[in-house]
C-alpha positions as CSV (number, residue, x, y, z in Angstrom):
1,X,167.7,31.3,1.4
2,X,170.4,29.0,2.0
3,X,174.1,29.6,3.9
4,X,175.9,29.4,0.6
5,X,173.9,32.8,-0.5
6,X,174.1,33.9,3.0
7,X,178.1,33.6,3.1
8,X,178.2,36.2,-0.4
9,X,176.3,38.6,1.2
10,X,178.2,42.3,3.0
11,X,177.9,42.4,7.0
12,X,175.4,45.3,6.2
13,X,173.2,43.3,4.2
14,X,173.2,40.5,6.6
15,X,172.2,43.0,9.8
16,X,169.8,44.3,6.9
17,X,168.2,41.3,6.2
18,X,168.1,40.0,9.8
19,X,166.3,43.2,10.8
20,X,163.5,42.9,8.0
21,X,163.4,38.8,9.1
22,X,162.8,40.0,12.9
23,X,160.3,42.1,11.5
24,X,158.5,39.6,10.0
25,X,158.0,37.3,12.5
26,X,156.8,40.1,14.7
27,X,154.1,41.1,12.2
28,X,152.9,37.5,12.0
29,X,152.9,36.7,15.9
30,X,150.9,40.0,15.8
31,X,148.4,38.6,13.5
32,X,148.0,35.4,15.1
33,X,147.4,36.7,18.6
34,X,144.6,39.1,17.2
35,X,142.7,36.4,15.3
36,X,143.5,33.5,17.8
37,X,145.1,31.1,15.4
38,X,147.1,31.4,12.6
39,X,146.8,28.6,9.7
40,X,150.4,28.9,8.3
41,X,152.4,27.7,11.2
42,X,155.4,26.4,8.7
43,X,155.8,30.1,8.4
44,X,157.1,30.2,12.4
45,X,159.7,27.9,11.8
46,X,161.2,28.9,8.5
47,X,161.7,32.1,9.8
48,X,163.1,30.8,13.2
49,X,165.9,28.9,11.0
50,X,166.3,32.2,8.7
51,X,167.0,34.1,11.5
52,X,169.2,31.4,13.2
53,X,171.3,31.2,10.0
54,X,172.2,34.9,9.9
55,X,173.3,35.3,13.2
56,X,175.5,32.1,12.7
57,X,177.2,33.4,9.4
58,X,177.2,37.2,11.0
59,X,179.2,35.3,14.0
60,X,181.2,33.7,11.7
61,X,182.3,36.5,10.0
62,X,183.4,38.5,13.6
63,X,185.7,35.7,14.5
64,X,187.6,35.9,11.2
C-alpha cells in the first residue's frame, strides 16, 4: 500500500490498519523464534516500512 492510498484513508482506519500491521509482524517474529529461522525475511521489512508510513501520514494528519 502506498502513501497516496494511505493519505484517502479516516484517522480510524489508519490506527485500524496500524494495529492489524503491529499484529502481523508480531505473529511472524513469533513464528520465526519457534522454528529458528524464518525463510521470508522480505516480509520483516515490508512490514517495517508499512508501519513507518502510517505513523508518518497519522502524524501528518495531527499537525494539520
Amino acid at each position: 500500500m502506498d502513501a497516496i492510498e494511505l493519505r484517502s484513508k479516516t484517522a480510524d482506519e489508519l490506527a485500524k490498519l496500524l494495529n492489524e500491521t503491529q499484529r502481523e509482524m508480531f505473529n511472524i517474529r513469533i513464528q520465526a523464534s519457534v522454528s529458528g529461522q524464518y525463510k521470508q525475511v522480505h516480509v520483516f521489512k515490508k512490514l517495517r516500512r508499512l508501519i513507518a508510513r502510517i505513523k508518518t501520514i497519522m502524524h501528518e494528519g495531527a499537525n494539520k
